[in-house]
PABAMI-153895 format. One record per residue: residue in three letters; x, y, z of N, C-alpha, C in turn. Coordinates in steps of 0.02 Angstrom, whole numbers, plus 50000, padded with zeros to 5 digits. Example, Ala and Ser with C-alpha at 12.3 -4.5 7.8 and 13.67 -1.06 7.14 Angstrom:
ALA506604971650390506154977550390506604983550390/SER506424988850354506844994750357506455000250394/
***
This chain:
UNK500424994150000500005000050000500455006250000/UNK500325011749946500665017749947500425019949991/UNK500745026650038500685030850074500585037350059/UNK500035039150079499685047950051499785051050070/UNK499535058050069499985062150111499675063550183/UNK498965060850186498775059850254499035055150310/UNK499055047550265499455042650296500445046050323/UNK500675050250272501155052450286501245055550353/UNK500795059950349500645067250402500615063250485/UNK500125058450472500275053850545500705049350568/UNK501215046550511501765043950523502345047150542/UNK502215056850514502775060450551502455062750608/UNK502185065050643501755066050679501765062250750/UNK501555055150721501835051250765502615049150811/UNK503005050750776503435049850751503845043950717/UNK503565040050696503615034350666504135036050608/UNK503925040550566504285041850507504655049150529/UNK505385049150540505565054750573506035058050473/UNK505905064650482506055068050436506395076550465/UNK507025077050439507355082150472507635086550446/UNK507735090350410507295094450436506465095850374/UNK506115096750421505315095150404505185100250376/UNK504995103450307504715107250260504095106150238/UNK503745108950259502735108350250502795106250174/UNK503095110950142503095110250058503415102650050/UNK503635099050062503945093350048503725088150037/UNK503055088750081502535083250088502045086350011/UNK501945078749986501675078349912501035074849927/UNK500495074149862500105070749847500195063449906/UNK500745059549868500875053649894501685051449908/UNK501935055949926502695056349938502905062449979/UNK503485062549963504145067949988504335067949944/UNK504685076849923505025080849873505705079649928/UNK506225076949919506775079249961507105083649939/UNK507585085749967508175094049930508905091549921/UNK509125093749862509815091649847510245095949911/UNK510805093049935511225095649998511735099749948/UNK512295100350003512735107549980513505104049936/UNK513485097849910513855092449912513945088149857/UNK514355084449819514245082049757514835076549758/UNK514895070949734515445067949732515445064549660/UNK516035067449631515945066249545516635062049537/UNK516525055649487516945050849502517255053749424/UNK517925049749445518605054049416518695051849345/UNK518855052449277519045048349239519665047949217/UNK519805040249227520355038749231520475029649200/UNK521095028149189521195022849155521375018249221/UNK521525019849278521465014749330520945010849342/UNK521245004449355520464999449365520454998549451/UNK519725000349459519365000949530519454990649547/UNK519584988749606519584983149624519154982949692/UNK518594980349682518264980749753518544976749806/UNK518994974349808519384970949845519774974849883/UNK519944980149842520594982749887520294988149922/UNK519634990349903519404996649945519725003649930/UNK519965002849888520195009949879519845014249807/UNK518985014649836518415019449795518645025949817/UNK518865029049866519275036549889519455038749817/UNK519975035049757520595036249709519975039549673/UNK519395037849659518925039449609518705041749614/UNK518575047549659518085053249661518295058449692/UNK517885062849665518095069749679517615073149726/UNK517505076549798517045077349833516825086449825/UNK516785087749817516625098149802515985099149843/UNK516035104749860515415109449907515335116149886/UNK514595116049881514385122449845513625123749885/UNK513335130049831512705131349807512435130449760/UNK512845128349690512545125449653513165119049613/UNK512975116349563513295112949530512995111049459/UNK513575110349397513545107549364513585101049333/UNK513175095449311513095090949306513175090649209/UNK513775087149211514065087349122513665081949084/UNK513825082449026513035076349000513425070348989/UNK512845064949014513315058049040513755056249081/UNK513925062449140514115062449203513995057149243/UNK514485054749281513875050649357514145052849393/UNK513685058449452513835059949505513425056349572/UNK513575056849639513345056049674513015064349728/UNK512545062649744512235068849768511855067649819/UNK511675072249870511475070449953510705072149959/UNK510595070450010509925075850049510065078250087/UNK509785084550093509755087750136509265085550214/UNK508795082650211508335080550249508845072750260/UNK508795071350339508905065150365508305062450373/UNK508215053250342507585050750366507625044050392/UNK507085043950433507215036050474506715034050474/UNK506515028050434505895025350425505975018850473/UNK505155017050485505225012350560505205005850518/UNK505114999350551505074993350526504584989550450/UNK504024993850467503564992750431503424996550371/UNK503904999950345503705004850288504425004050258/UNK504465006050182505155004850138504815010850086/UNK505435014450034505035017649999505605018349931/UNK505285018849890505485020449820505795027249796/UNK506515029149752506795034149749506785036849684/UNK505995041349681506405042149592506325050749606/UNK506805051249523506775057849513506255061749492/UNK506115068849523505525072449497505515073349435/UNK505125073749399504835071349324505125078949285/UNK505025084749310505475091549293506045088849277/UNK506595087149323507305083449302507425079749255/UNK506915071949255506935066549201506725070749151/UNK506495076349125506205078649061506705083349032/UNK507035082249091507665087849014508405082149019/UNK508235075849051508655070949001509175068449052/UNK509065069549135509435068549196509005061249220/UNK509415056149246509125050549253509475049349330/UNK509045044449345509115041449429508925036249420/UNK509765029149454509385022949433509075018949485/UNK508775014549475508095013849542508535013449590/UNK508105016149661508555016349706507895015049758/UNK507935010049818507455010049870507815010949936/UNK507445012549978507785014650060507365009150099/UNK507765003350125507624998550160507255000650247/UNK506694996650264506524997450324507044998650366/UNK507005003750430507405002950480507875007950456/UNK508025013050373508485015450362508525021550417/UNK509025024850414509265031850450509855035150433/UNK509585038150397510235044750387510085050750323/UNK510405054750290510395056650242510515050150173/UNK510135052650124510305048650053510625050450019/UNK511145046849984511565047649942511325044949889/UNK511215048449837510835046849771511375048449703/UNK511405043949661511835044749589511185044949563/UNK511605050349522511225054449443511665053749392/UNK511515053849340511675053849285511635058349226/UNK512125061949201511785068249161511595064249113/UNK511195070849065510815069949002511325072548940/UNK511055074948876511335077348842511635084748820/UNK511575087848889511755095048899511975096148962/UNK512415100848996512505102249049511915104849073/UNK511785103549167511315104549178511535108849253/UNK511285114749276511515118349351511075116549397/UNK511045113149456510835110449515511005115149559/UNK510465115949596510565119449651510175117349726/UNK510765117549759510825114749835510055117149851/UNK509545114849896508805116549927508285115249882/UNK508655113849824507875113949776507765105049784/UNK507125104749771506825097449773506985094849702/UNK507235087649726507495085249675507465076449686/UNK506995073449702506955066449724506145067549749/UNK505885062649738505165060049741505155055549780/UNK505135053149854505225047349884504435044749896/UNK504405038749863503625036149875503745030549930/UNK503225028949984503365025650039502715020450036/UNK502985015050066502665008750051502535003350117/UNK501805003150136502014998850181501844994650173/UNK502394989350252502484984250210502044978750247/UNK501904971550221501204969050278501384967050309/UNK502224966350350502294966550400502884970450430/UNK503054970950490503464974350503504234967450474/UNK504744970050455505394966450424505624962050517/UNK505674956150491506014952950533506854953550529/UNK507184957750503507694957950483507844964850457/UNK507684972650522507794978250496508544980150486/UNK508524984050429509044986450394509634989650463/UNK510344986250466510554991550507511334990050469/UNK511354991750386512164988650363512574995150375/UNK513024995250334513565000850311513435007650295/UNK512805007550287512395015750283512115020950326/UNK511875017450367511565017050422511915024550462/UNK511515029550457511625034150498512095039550433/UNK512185037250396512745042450336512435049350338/UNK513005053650339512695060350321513455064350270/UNK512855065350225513195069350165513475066750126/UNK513915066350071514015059350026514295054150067/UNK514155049750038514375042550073514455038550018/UNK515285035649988515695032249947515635026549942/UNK515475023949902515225016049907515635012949950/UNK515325007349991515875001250034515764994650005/UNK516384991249996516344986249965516574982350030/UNK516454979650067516634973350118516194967950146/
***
């Protein structure tokens, strides 16, 4: 069952679904608009080969802080929220991009936030066929929330867990 924005309103409320910081405007139809953070991590190009073994994803990216940013076409960057969220046992939710973004050719590949998550999201984008300027506060992610028919016997608590601001893939 999707979650509306009434069902939403009492899950923050409650505090079940904690959202931080809380923007009236954020709350949608049947989601959250989240806000791109002040932060970007754009991976490097280069002829070195990445070995997930050795752990060393650091060599490949480049981390920058701003107010806005450019996103080059066919880029893959990684990009934050601004809002921290901690969803409780029983709810999981879906990450896509607002349909403004996908329409001038910027893509987001599926991405879900497991029960039990907590922290800021780290989301990869992908440019389109033009440079595109992003700017830190504006809504830029559609999070649809889903509950689930039962609460997870097995809530999420891996390598993510609590991240704030980009967070570099872990391979272990």
């Amino acid at each position: 069952m999707i979650l509306s924005d009434f069902d939403l309103w009492n899950y923050i409320k409650s505090g079940r679904l904690k959202i931080e910081p809380l923007e009236p405007d954020i709350v949608r139809e049947n989601g959250l608009d989240l806000r791109i953070g002040t932060s970007i991590g754009r991976l490097k190009k280069t002829d070195k080969v990445f070995d997930p073994k050795k752990g060393n994803v650091e060599e490949f990216f480049t981390i920058e802080t701003g107010e806005s940013f450019i996103i080059n076409p066919h880029e893959h960057v990684l990009l934050h929220t601004i809002e921290y969220v901690a969803l409780p046992t029983d709810i999981m939710a879906f990450v896509n991009l607002r349909s403004s973004y996908a329409r001038i050719g910027l893509i987001l590949p599926p991405t879900i936030i497991d029960a039990n998550f907590e922290g800021q999201l780290t989301i990869e984008m992908i440019g389109g066929e033009f440079p595109v300027r992003l700017y830190a506060g504006e809504r830029f992610i559609h999070v649809v929330f889903a509950k689930l028919t039962s609460p997870v016997e097995n809530p999420y608590s891996g390598k993510y867990q609590k991240q704030r601001g980009i967070k570099l893939p872990i391979f272990k």
